[in-house]
mmJSON file of the N, C-alpha and C atoms, coordinates in Angstrom:
{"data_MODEL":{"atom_site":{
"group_PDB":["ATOM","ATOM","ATOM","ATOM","ATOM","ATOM","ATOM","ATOM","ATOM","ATOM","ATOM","ATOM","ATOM","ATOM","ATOM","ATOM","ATOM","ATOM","ATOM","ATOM","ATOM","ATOM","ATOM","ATOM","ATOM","ATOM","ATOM","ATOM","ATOM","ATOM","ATOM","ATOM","ATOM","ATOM","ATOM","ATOM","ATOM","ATOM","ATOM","ATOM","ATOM","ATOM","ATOM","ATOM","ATOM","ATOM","ATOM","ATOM","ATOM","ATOM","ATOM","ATOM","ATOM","ATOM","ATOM","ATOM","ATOM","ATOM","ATOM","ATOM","ATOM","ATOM","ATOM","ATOM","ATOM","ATOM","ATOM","ATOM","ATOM","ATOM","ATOM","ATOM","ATOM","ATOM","ATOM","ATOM","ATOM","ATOM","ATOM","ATOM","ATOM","ATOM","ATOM","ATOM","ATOM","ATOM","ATOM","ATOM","ATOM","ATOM","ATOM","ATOM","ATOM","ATOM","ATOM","ATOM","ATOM","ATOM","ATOM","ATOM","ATOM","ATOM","ATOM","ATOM","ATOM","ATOM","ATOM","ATOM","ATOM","ATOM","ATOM"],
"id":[1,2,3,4,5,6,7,8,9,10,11,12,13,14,15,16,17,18,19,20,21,22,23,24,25,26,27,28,29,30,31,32,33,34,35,36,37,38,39,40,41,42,43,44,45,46,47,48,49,50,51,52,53,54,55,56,57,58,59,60,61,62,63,64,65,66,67,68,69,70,71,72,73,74,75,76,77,78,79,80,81,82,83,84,85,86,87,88,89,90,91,92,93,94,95,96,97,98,99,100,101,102,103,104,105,106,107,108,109,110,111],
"type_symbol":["N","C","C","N","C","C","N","C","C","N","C","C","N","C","C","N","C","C","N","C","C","N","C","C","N","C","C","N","C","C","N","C","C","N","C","C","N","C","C","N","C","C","N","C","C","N","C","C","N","C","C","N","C","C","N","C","C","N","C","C","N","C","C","N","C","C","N","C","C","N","C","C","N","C","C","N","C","C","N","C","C","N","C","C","N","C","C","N","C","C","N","C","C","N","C","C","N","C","C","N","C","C","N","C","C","N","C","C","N","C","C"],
"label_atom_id":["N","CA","C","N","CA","C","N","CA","C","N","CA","C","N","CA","C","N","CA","C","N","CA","C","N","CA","C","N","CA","C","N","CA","C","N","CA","C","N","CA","C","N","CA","C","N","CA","C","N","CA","C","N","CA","C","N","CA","C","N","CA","C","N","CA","C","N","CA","C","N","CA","C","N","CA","C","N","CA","C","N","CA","C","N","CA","C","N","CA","C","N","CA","C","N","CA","C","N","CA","C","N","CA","C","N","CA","C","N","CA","C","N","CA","C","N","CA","C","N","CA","C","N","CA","C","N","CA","C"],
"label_alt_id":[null,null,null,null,null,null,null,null,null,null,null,null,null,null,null,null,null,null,null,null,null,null,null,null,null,null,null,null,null,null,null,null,null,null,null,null,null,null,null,null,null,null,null,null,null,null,null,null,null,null,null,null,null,null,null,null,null,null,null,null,null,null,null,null,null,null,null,null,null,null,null,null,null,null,null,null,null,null,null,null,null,null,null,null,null,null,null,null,null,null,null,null,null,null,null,null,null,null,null,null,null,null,null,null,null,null,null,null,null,null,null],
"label_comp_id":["UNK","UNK","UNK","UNK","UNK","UNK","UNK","UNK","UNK","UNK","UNK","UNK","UNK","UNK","UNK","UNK","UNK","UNK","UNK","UNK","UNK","UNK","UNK","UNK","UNK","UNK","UNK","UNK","UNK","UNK","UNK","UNK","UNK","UNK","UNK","UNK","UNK","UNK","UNK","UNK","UNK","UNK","UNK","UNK","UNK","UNK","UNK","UNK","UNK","UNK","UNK","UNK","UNK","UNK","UNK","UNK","UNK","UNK","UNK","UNK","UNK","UNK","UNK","UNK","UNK","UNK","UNK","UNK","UNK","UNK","UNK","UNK","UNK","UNK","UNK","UNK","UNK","UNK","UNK","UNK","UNK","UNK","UNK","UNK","UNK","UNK","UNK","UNK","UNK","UNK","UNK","UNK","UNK","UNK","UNK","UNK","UNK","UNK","UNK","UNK","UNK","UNK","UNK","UNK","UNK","UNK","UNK","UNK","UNK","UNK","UNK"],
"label_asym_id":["A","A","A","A","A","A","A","A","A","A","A","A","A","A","A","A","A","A","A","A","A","A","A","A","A","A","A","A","A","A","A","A","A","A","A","A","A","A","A","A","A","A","A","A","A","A","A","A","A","A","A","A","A","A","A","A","A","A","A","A","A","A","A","A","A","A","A","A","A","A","A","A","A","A","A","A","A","A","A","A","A","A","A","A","A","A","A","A","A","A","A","A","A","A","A","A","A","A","A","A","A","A","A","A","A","A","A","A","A","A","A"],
"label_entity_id":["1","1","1","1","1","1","1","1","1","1","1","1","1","1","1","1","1","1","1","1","1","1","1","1","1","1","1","1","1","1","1","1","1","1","1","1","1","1","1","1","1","1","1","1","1","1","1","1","1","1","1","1","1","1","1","1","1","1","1","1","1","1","1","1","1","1","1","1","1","1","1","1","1","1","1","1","1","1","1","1","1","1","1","1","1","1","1","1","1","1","1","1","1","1","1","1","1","1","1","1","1","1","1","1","1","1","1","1","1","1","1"],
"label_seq_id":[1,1,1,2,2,2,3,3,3,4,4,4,5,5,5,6,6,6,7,7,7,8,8,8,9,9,9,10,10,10,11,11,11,12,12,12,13,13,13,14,14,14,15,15,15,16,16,16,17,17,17,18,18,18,19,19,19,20,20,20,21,21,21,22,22,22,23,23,23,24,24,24,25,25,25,26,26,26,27,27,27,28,28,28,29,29,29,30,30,30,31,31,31,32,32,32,33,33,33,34,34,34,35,35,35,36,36,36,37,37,37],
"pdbx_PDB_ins_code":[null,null,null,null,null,null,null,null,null,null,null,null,null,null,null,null,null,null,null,null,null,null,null,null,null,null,null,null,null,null,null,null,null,null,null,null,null,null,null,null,null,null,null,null,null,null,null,null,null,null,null,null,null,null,null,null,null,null,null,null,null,null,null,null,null,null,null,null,null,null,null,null,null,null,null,null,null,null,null,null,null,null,null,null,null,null,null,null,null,null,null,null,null,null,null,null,null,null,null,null,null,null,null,null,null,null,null,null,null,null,null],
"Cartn_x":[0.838,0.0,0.87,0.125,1.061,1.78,0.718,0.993,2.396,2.455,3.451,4.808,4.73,6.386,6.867,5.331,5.811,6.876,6.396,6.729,8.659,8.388,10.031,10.535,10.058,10.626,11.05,10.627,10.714,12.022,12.032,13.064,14.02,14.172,15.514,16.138,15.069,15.278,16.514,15.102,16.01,17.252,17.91,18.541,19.465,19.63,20.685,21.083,19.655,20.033,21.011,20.406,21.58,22.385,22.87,24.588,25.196,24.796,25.135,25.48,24.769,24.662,25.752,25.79,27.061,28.2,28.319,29.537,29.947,28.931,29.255,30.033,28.805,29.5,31.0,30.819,32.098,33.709,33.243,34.63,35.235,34.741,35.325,35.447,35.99,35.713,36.67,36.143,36.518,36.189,36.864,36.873,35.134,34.182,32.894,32.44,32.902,32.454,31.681,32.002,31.089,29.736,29.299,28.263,27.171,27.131,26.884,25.231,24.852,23.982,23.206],
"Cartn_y":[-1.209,0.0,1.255,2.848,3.769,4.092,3.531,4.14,3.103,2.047,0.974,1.823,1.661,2.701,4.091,5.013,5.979,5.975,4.536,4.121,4.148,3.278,2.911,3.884,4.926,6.45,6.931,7.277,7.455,7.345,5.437,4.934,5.04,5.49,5.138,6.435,7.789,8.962,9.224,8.777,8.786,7.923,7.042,5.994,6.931,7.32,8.268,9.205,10.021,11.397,10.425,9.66,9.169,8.696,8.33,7.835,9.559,9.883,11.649,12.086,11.918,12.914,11.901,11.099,10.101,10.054,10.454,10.972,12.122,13.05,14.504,14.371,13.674,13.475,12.693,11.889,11.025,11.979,13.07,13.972,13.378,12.222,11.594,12.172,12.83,14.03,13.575,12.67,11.926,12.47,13.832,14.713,13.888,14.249,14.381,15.288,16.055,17.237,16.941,15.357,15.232,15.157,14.722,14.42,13.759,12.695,10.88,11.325,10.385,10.611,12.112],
"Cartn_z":[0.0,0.0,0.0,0.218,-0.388,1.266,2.238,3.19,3.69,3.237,3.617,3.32,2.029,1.033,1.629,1.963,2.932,3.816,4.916,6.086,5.491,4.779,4.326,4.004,3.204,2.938,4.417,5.092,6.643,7.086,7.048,7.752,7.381,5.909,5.247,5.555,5.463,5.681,7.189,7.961,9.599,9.746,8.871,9.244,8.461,6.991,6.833,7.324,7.985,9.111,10.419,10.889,11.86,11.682,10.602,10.546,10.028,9.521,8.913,10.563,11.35,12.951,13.459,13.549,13.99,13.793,12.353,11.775,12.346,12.36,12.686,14.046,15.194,16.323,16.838,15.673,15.771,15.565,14.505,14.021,13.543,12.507,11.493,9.933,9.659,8.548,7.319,6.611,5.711,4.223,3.573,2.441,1.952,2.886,2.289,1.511,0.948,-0.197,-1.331,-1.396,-3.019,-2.23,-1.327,-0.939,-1.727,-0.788,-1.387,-1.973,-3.174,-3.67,-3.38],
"occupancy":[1.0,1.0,1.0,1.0,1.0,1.0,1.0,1.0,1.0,1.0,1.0,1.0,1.0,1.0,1.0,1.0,1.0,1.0,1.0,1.0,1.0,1.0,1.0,1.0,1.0,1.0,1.0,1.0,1.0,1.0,1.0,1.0,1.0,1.0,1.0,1.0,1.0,1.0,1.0,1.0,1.0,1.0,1.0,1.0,1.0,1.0,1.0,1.0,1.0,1.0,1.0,1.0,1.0,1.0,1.0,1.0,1.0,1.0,1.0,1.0,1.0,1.0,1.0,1.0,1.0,1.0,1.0,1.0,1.0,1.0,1.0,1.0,1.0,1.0,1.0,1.0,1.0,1.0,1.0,1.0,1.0,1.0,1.0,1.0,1.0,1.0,1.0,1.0,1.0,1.0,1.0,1.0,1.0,1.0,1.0,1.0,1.0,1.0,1.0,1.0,1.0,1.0,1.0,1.0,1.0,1.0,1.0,1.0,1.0,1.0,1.0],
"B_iso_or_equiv":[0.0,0.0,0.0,0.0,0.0,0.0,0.0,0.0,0.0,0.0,0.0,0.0,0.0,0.0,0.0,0.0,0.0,0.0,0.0,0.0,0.0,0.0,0.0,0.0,0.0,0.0,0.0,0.0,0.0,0.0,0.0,0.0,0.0,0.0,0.0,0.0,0.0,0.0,0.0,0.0,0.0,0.0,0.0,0.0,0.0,0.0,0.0,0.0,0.0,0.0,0.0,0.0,0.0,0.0,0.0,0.0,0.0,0.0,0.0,0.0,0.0,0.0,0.0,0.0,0.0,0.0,0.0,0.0,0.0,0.0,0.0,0.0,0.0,0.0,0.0,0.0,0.0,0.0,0.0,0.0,0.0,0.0,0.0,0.0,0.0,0.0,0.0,0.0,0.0,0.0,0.0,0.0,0.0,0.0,0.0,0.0,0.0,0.0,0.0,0.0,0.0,0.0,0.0,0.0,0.0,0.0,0.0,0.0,0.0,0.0,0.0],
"pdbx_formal_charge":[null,null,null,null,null,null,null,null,null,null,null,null,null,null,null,null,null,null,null,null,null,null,null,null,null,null,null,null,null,null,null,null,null,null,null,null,null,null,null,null,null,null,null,null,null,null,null,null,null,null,null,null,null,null,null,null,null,null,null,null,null,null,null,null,null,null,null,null,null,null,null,null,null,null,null,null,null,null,null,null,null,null,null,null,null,null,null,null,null,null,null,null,null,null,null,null,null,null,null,null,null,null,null,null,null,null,null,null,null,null,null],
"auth_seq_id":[1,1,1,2,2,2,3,3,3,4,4,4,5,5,5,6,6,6,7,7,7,8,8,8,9,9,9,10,10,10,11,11,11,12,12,12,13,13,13,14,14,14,15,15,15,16,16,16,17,17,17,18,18,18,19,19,19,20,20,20,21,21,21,22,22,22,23,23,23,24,24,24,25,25,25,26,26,26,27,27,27,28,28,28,29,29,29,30,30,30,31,31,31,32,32,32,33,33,33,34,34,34,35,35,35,36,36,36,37,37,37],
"auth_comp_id":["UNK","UNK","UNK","UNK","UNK","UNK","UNK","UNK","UNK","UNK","UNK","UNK","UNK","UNK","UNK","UNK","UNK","UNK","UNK","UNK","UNK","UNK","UNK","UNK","UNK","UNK","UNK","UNK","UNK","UNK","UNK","UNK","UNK","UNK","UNK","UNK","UNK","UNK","UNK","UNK","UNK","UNK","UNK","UNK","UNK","UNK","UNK","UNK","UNK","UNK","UNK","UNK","UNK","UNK","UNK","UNK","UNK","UNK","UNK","UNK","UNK","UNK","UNK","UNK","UNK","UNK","UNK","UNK","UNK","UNK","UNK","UNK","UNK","UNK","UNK","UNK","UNK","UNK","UNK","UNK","UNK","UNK","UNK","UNK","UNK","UNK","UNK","UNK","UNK","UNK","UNK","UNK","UNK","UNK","UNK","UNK","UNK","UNK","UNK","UNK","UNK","UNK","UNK","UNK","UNK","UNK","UNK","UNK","UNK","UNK","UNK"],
"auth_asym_id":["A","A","A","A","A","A","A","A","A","A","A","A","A","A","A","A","A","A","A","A","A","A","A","A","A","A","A","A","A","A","A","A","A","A","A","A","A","A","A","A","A","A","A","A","A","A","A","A","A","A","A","A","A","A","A","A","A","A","A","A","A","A","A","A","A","A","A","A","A","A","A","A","A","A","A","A","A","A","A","A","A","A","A","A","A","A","A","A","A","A","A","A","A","A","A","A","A","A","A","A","A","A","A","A","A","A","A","A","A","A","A"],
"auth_atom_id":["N","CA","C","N","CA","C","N","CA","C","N","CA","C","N","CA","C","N","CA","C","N","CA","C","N","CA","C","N","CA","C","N","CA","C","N","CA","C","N","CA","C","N","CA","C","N","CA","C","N","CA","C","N","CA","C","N","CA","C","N","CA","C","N","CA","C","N","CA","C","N","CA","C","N","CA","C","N","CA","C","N","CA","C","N","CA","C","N","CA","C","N","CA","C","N","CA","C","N","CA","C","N","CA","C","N","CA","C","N","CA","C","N","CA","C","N","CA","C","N","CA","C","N","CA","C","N","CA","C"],
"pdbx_PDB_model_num":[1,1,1,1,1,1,1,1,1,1,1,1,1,1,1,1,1,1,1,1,1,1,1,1,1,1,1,1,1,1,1,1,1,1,1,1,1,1,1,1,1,1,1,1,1,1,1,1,1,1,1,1,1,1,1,1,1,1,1,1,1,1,1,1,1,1,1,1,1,1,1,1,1,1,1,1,1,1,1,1,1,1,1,1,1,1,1,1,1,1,1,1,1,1,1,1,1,1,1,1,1,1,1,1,1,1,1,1,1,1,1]
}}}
């Protein structure tokens, strides 16, 4: 359903925001400039 795919839009969303915030916190600063997809 549409509301199912939403759901997964969501997760995938928050799951990249938290490795992104993890990184940040981590101060692992690995010439990210191209910035991934």
């Amino acid at each position: 359903t549409l509301f199912l795919r939403l759901v997964v839009v969501v997760v995938v969303v928050v799951v990249v925001w938290l490795m992104k915030k993890m990184k940040l916190d981590g101060g692992v600063e690995e010439e990210d400039e191209g910035g991934c997809c």
